[in-house]
N, C-alpha and C positions, 0 to 999 in steps of 0.2 A: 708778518711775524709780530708778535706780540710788544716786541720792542718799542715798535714801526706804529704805534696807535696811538693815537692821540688825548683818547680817553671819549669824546665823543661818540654818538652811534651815529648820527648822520653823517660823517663825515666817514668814520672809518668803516660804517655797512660792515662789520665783522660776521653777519650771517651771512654773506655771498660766499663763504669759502666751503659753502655746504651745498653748491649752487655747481651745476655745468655752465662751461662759456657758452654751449647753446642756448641756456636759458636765460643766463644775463643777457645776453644777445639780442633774446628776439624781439621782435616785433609784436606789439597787441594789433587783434584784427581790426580791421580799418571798416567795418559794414553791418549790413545791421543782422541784429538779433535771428532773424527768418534767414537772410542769407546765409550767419554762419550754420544755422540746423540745416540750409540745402546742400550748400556748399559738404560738408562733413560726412552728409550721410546719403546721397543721391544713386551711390554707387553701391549701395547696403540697404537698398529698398525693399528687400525681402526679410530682413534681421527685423523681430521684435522692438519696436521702441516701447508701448508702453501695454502693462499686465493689467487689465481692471477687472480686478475678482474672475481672473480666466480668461478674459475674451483679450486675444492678441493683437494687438494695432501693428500693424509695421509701418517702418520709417516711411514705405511709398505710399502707406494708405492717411499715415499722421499728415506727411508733405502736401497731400492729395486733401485732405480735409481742408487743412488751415489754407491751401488756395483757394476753395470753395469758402471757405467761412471770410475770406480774404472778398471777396467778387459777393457775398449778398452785403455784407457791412457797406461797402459801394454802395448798391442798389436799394439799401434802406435808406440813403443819405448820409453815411458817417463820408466826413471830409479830412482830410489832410491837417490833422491841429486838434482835432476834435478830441475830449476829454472825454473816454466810455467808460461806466463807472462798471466795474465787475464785482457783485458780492457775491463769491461761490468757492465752496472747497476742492480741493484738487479734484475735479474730475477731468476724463478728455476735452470735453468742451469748453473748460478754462483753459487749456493748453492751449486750441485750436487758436480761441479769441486773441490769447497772449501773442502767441507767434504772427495772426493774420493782422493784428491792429499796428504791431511793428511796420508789417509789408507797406501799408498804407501810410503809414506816418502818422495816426493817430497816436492818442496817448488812453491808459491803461490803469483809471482809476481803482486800487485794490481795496476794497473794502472786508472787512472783518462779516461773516451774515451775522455773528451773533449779537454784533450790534445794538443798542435801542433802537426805537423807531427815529427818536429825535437824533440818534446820532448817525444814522444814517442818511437823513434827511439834511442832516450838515454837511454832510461830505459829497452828496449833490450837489447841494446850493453854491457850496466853495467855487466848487468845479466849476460849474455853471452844465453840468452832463444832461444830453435830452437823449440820452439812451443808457439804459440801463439793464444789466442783466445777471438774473439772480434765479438763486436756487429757490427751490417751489418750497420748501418748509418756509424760510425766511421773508417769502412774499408777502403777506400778508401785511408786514411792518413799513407800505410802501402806500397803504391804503392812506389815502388824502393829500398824499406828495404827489407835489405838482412835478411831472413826467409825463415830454411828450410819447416816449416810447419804452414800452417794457417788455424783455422778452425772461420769461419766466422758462427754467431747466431745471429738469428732472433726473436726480442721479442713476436714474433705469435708464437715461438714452441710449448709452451705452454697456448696458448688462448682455451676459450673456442671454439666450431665448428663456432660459428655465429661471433664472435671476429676476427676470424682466419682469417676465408673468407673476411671480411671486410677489414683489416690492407692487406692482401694480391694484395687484388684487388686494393687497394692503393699503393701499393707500385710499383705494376705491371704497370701503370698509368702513375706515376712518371717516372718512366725509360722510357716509350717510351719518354715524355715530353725533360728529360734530354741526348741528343742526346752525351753529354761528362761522361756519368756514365760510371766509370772506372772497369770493372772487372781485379781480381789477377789472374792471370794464376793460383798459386801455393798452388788455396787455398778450401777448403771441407766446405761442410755445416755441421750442426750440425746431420743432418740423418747419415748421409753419413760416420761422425767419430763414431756415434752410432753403428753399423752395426760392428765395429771392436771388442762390446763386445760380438760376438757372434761368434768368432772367438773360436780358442784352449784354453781349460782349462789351466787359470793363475794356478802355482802352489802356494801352499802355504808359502811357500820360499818368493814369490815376495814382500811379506806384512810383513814388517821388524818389533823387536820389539821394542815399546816406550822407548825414548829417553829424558831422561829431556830437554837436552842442545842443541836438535837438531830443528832446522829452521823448523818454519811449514810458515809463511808468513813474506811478506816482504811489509811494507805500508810507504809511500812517505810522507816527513815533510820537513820543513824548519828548524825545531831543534828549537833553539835560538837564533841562528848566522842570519836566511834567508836564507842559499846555500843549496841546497837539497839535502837529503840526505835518505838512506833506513832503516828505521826502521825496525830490524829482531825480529820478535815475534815467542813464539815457541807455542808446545799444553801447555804444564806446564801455560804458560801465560795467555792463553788464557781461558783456562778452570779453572785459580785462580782467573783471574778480574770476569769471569760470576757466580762460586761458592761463591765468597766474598758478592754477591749482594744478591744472593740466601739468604743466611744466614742472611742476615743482619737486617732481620724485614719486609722487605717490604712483603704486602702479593700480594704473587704471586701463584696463583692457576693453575693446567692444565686445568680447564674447562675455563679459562680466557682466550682473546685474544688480540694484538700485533699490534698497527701498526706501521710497517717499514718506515718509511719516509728518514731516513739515508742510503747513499750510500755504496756500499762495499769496495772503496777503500780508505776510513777512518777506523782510529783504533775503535772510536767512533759506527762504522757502522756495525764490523761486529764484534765486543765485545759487545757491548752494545747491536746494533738493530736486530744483529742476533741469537747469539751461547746462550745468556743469553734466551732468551723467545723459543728460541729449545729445551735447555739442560731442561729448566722449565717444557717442553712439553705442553706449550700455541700453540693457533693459532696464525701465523703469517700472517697480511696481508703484500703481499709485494706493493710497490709502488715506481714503477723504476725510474719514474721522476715526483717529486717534485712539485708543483707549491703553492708556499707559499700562496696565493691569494684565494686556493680553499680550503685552510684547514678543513674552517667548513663546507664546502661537506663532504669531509672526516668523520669527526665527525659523522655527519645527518645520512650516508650510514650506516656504519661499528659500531657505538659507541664501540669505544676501552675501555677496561680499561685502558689499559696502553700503553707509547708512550714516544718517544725521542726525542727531540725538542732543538731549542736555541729560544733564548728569544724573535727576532720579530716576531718569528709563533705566540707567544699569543698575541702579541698587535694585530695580524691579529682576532685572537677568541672573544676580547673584542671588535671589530668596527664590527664584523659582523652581519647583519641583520637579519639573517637566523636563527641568535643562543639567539636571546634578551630576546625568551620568551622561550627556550630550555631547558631540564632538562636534567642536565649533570650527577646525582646522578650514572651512568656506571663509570664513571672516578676516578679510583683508584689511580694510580701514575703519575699524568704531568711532565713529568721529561723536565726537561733545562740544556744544557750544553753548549760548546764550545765557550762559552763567557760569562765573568760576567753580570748577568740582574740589571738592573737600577730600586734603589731602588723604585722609582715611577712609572716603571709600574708593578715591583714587585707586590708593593701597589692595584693596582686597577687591576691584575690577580687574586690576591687572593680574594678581594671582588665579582670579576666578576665572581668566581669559588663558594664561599660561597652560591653569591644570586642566583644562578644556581643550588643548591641541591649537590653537588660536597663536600664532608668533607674531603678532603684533602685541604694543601697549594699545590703550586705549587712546586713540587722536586728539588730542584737547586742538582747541582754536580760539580766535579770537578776534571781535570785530564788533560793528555798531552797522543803523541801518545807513547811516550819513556813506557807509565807504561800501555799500551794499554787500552786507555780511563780513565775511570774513577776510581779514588782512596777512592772520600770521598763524597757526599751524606747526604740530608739532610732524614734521614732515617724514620723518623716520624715525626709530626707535633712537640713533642718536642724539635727535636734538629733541627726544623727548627726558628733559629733566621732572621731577616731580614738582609739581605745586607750579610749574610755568605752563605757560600756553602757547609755546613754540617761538618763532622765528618768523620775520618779515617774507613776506613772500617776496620774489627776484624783482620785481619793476617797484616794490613798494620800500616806503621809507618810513619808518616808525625809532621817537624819540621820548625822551624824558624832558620836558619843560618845569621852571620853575610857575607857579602860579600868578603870582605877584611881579616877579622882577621880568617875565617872559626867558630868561636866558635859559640856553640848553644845559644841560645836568649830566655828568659824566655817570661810568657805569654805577653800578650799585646805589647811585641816588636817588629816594624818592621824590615824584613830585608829578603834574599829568601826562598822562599817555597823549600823544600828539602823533598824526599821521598825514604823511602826504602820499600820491600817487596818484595813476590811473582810474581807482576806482570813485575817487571822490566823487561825489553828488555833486550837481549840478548850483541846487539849493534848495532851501524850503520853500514850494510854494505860496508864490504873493505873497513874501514876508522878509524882506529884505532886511528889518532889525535883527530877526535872529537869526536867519543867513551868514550875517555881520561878526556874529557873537560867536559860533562857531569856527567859521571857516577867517583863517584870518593869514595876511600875507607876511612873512617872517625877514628879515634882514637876507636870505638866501635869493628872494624873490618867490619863491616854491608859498604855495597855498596850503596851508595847514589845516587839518580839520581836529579841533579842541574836542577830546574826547570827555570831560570830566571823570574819565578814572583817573585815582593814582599807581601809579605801579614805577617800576626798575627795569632797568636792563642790563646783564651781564655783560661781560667781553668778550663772551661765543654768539653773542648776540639772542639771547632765550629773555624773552620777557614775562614779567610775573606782573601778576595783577594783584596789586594790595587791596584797595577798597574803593568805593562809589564817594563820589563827592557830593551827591544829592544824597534826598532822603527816597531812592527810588526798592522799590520792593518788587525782588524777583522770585513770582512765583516757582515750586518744584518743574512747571512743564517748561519753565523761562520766558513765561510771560508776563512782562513787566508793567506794574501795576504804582500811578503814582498817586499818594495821599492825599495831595491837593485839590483835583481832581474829582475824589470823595468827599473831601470836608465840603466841596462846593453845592455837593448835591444835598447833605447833609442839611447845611445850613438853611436848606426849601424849608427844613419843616418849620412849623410856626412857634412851637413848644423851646428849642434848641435855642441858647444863649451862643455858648460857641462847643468845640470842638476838634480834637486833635486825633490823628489816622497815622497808628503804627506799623510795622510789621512784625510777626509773632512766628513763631515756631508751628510749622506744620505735623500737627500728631501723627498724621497718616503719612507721611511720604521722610524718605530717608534726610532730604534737608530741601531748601525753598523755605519761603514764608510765604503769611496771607496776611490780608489785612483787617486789622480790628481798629474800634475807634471809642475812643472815652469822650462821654459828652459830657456838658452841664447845661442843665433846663435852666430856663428862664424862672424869676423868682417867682412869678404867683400861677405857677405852677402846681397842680394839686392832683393831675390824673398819676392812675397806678401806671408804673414805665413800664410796666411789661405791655400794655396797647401802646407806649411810644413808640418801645422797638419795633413791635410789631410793623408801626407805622412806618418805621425809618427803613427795615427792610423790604418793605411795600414799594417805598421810594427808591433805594438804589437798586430793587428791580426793573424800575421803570427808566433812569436815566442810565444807567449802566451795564458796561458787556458783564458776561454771568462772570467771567474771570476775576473781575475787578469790585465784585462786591463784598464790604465783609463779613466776616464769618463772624463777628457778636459784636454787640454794644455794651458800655459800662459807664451807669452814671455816678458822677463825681460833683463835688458841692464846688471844687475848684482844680485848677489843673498846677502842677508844680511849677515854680520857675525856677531861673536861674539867679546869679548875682546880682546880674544887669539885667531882669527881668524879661528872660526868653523864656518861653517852655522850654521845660525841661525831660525833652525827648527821652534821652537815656533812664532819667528815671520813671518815668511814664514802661518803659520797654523793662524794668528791672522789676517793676511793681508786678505786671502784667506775667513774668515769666515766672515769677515766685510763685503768683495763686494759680498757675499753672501746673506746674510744678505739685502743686500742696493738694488740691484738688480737681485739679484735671474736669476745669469746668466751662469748657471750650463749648461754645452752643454752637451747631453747624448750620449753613445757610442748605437748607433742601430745596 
C-alpha cells in the first residue's frame, strides 16, 4: 500500500507489484550460455532458429554447427581461458563461434570490423588473442598485425545457392578491379577452419564445467569517462539479463519471430538481439548490415513481431510511404533503446502504431553495457508512462543516489541512476581503477554499478531519464561517440594549437547528434584551412570508426571560456547551432 512505503526504491521495489510471484521467485540459470540454447531448444530441433536472407537454419542444424565449430576451435589449439578476438557482423558464423567458445570456456573478444587498423590492432594486443576471426571486407586492416592465426569469413558462407553465386561472382570482380587487394599470408577461410572439426575426437575433458565468475565475452565501451575500455560479461550475465526479460510479461512465443538489426559487438546486440529471442526459441532474422533508410522493407518482407531498435529507426516507419496504409497488428513489442526517445516523436510512434492496428506503445528500455544491455523496460502498456523508460526488471534493483553525498534519494529526486543485480559485469578488463569507479559497494553490502545518468524514480516505480553527466554524444543509430577521444586524434596534426569536440544537431535523421569540432591553429600558421581540414579529415579516417568521425571543422582565433576559465561548452554548442540554423552550412564527412 502506498501508505506502507518508505519513500526509497531499494527498499520499497514498488515495481514488483507489476510482477507475478513466479517471477519474483525464480531462479536465474545456473549454466552456461550453449547449455541454456541446448537445454531450451533440443526438443524443437526442427523449428527455424535463424533466417539469413532465406536460407533456414534450424535449432538441430544451429546446435549441430556450434558443436562442430565447438570441436575445430579444439583442434586449432583454442584452450580453456583463451581470449578469441571476433570482428564480424551478425552473420551465422558469429553465432556459431559465440555459442561454441562459451562450450569451451574460452572468452569472446567483440570487436567492432569498422574499426581502424590501429584500433583493432589494440584490441588484439590488450587481449593478448592468437586467433582471430574476421569478416573478409575488414581483413585487409589486419595486414602487419602480428597474429598467430587468422580465419578470414565470408558473408556468402551461408547464402542461399543463388545468393551465394551472386555476392561471389561480385566479389571475384572486384579483386580483379582492385589491382592492390591485400592477401594475409597467414590466414584460413572459414571451410578450411571447418575441416579441423573432423579431425580427432575432442575428449570430454576439453568442455569445462560452469562457472559463475568465469569470462564468457568481452564488449568495448567508453564507460562514463569516454577512454575505452572492455566490458567482461560472463554466461551467469548473460543468460540473467535474457531470462529477466523472459519473465517479465512481454509475450514472447516460440512460434514468433525476431528481427536482428543490432550488431554483435554491442552488449545491446547480443543480450538483447540475440541470446533472448534464441533462449526464447523464436525465429531470428539476422541482418548483418543495417540500413536505417530501408527499415519498412524490412517490416513489408519479414513482419516481425518483435524487434530492437533506437528511436530514429521509427521516425524512419512513421515518414515512410510504403507503410501509410500498412497493417502492422504482427507487431508485438517495438522495443527502443540506446538513447532516450523524444517525448514528441514518442508521441506520434505511438499514434502511428495505434492507427496501424499495432496494440502496443512503443517499448522504450533501459540499460548500459556495464549491466549487459537492458535493466528496465516498459513491460506492458501499463507501466508504459511517457517520457520514462519503464521499470526494473524482477531480480534487478535500480536507485536514485545522490552524487556527492552517495545517500539514496527518495522518489521524485534527481540525482544518478545506480543499479545492482544479476546482470552486472564482472569488470573492465585489466583495469581495476575503473572497475573501482563504477562498481562500488553501498552500506546494503549489494555492489552498485554507477551509471552517470541522472534521472528519478516515481512510486510506481517508472524511471525517467533526465540527462548524461559526461559530454558523451549519441549518435541517431545510438551509437555513442565521445569527444575526447576525437580531440585526441585531432591534436596528431602538427598545424592544431588546441581544440574542442561538440555535439550538433543531425539534419538528416529525426534527432541523435554528430560530432563536430572547433579548432585553433597554431600562431605561425599561414596555410589555407581548407587543406587543414582536409588533412584532419584524412586523419580521423585513419584513427577512427567511420561512426565516430566528424562531420566538419571550424576555425576559431580562440575558444570561449568560463568564469573560472573552462570552455565554454554550451556556448561553443549555441554558436554552432545558430549558424546552423542561419545557414545551414553543415559539410558532411563522404
Amino acid at each position: 500500500m502506498e501508505g506502507e512505503l518508505t519513500g526509497y526504491p531499494s527498499i520499497d521495489k514498488p515495481w514488483l507489484k507489476y510482477y507475478t510471484k513466479e517471477a519474483i521467485e525464480a531462479k536465474m540459470p545456473e549454466k552456461t550460455i550453449y547449455d541454456d540454447l541446448f537445454d531450451n531448444n533440443i526438443n524443437y530441433a526442427d523449428r527455424t532458429a535463424l533466417n539469413y536472407f532465406g536460407r533456414k537454419i534450424t535449432y538441430g542444424e544451429l546446435i549441430r554447427n556450434v558443436d562442430k565449430t565447438a570441436k575445430a576451435l579444439i583442434n586449432i589449439g583454442v584452450n580453456e581461458g583463451d581470449i578469441v578476438t571476433i570482428s564480424m557482423p551478425t552473420l551465422p558464423e558469429t553465432i556459431y563461434l559465440f555459442y561454441a567458445l562459451s562450450k569451451i570456456g574460452a572468452v569472446a573478444n567483440m570487436v567492432d570490423p569498422r574499426t581502424s587498423s590501429e584500433g583493432i590492432a589494440d584490441y588484439i594486443e590488450e587481449a593478448k588473442s592468437k586467433f582471430v576471426f574476421i569478416v573478409d571486407v575488414a581483413s585487409p586492416k589486419l595486414k602487419g598485425i602480428d597474429v598467430e592465426n587468422i580465419i578470414v569469413i565470408s558473408p556468402s558462407e551461408s547464402l542461399p545457392a543463388p545468393l551465394k553465386l551472386g555476392y561471389n561472382a561480385k566479389e571475384f570482380i572486384n579483386n580483379l578491379k582492385n589491382k592492390n587487394s591485400i592477401k594475409l599470408d597467414n590466414a584460413i577461410n572459414w571451410k578450411e577452419f571447418f575441416i579441423y572439426s573432423e579431425k580427432a575426437i575432442v575428449s570430454a575433458s576439453k568442455y569445462p564445467k560452469y562457472d559463475r565468475e568465469k569470462p564468457l565475452v568481452i564488449v568495448h565501451t567508453g564507460g562514463t569517462t569516454g577512454k575505452p575500455k572492455g566490458v567482461v560479461l560472463s554466461n551467469y550475465n548473460v543468460n540473467s539479463a535474457s531470462y529477466q526479460c523472459e519473465i517479465a510479461g512481454f509475450d514472447f512465443k516460440r512460434e514468433h519471430n525476431w528481427l536482428n538489426i543490432m550488431p554483435p559487438f554491442i552488449a545491446y546486440g547480443i543480450g538483447n538481439g540475440l541470446h533472448l529471442p534464441l533462449s526464447c526459441g523464436m525465429e531470428v532474422i539476422l541482418i548483418p548490415q543495417f540500413d536505417p533508410s530501408k527499415f519498412d522493407e524490412l517490416l513489408v518482407k519479414y513482419k516481425p513481431n518483435h524487434m530492437v531498435g533506437v528511436p530514429s529507426h521509427y521516425g524512419n516507419i512513421i515518414k515512410s510511404k510504403k507503410l501509410q496504409k500498412a497493417d502492422l497488428s504482427y507487431i508485438i513489442a517495438p522495443t527502443v533503446g540506446g538513447d532516450k526517445m523524444d517525448e514528441t516523436l514518442e508521441k506520434a510512434t505511438n499514434e502511428f502504431l495505434k492507427s496501424h492496428n499495432c496494440d502496443y506503445k512503443v517499448t522504450k528500455g533501459y540499460g548500459m553495457t556495464e549491466v549487459n544491455a537492458a535493466v528496465a523496460a516498459c513491460t506492458s502498456n501499463e507501466t508504459n508512462e511517457l517520457g520514462s523508460v519503464g521499470i526494473p526488471f524482477p531480480h534487478t534493483i535500480i536507485s536514485i543516489f545522490n552524487q556527492e553525498t552517495g545517500e539514496e534519494l527518495k522518489y521524485d529526486e534527481i540525482g544518478e541512476v545506480c543499479i545492482t543485480g544479476p546482470n552486472t559485469m564482472l569488470g573492465y578488463f585489466e583495469n581495476k581503477e575503473e572497475t573501482d569507479k563504477i562498481l562500488r559497494t553501498h552500506e546494503d553490502g549489494k555492489i552498485w554499478v554507477h551509471s552517470g545518468d541522472l534521472g528519478y524514480m516515481t512510486k510506481d516505480g517508472n524511471l525517467f531519464i533526465v540527462d548524461r553527466m559526461k559530454r558523451m554524444i549519441i549518435r541517431h543509430d545510438g551509437f555513442k561517440v565521445f569527444p575526447n577521444l576525437i580531440e585526441d586524434v585531432i591534436m596528431k596534426h602538427p598545424d592544431i594549437k588546441t581544440c574542442k569536440v561538440i555535439g550538433v544537431s543531425d539534419v538528416e535523421h529525426s534527432q541523435g547528434k554528430i560530432p563536430m569540432s572547433f579548432v585553433v591553429l597554431n600562431d605561425n600558421v599561414t596555410r589555407n584551412f581548407y587543406e587543414i581540414e582536409q588533412e584532419l579529415f584524412d586523419l580521423c579516417k585513419k584513427f577512427l570508426p567511420e561512426y565516430s568521425q566528424p562531420c566538419a571543422f571550424e576555425s576559431k582565433l580562440s575558444l570561449p571560456l568560463t568564469s573560472i576559465g573552462k570552455v565554454d561548452f554550451v556556448a561553443l554548442e549555441t554558436e554552432y547551432e545558430q549558424k546552423l540554423n542561419k545557414n545551414n552550412f553543415v559539410k558532411k564527412l563522404v
